[in-house]
C-alpha positions as a printed NumPy array, in Angstrom:
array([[  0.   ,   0.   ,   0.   ],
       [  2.889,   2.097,   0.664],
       [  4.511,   1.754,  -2.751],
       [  0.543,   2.381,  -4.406],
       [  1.096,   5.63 ,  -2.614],
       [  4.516,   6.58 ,  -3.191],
       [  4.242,   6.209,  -7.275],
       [  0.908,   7.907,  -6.799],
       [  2.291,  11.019,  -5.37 ],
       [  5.55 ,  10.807,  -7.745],
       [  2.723,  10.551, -10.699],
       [  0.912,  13.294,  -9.822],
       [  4.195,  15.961,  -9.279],
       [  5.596,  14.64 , -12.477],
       [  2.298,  15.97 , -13.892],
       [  2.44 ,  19.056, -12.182],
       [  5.891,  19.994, -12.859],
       [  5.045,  19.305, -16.892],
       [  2.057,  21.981, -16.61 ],
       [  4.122,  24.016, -15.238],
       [  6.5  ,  23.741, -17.94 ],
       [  4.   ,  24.378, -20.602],
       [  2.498,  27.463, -18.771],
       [  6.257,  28.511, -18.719],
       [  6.608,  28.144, -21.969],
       [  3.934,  29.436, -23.362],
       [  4.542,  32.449, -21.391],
       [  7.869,  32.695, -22.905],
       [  6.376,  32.644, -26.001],
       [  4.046,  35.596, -25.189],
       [  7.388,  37.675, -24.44 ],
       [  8.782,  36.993, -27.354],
       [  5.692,  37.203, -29.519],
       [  5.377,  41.409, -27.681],
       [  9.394,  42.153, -28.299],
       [  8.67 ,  40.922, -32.034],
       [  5.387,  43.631, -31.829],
       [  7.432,  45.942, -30.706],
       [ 10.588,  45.895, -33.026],
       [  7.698,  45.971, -36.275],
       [  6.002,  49.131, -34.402],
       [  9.102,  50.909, -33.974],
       [ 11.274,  53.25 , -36.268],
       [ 14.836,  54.198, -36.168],
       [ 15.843,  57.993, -34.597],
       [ 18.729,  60.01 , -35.486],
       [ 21.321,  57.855, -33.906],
       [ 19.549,  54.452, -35.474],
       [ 18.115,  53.43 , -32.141],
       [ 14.617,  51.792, -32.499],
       [ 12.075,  53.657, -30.739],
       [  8.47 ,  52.457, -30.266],
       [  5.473,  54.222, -31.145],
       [  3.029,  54.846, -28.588],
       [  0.314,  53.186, -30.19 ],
       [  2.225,  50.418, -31.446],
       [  3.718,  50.126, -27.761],
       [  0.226,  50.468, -26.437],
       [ -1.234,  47.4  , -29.055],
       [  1.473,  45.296, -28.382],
       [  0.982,  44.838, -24.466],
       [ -2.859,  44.279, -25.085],
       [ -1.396,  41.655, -27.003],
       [  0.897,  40.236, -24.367],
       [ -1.697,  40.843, -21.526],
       [ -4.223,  38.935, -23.717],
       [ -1.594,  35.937, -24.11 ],
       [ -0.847,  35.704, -21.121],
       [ -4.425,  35.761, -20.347],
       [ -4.703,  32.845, -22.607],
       [ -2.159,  30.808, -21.085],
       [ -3.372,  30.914, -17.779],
       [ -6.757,  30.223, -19.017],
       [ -5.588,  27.006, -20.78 ],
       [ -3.513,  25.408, -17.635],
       [ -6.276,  26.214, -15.573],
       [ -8.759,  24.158, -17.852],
       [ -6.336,  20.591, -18.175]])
């Protein structure tokens, strides 16, 4: 009964830890999905440094906020 228990608990974290992975990846992807926003939105100033515009900046976290969003929503749901 013991051993039942002990591969039932090592089941369950190993399941855990791989959600967790997934929700960290997908988060990840989120990130890199809002620098990639960003860099499109942005033009170059004097010096060739890119500078976002505001509304591009502004579009691109909705976009984040609503992945992220997403993410959470689809761990929560498995």
């Amino acid at each position: 009964m013991k051993t039942v228990m002990t591969i039932l608990i090592l089941a369950l974290s190993a399941i855990s830890a791989s959600a967790a992975h997934a929700q960290a990846n997908c988060m990840k992807d989120c990130d890199t999905n809002a620098k990639q926003c960003i860099a499109k939105h942005s033009k170059a100033d004097w010096w060739g440094n890119r500078i976002a515009t505001p509304e591009g900046e502004k579009a691109c976290q909705d976009g984040a906020r609503e992945c992220r969003r997403n993410c959470v929503k689809q761990m929560s749901t498995k």
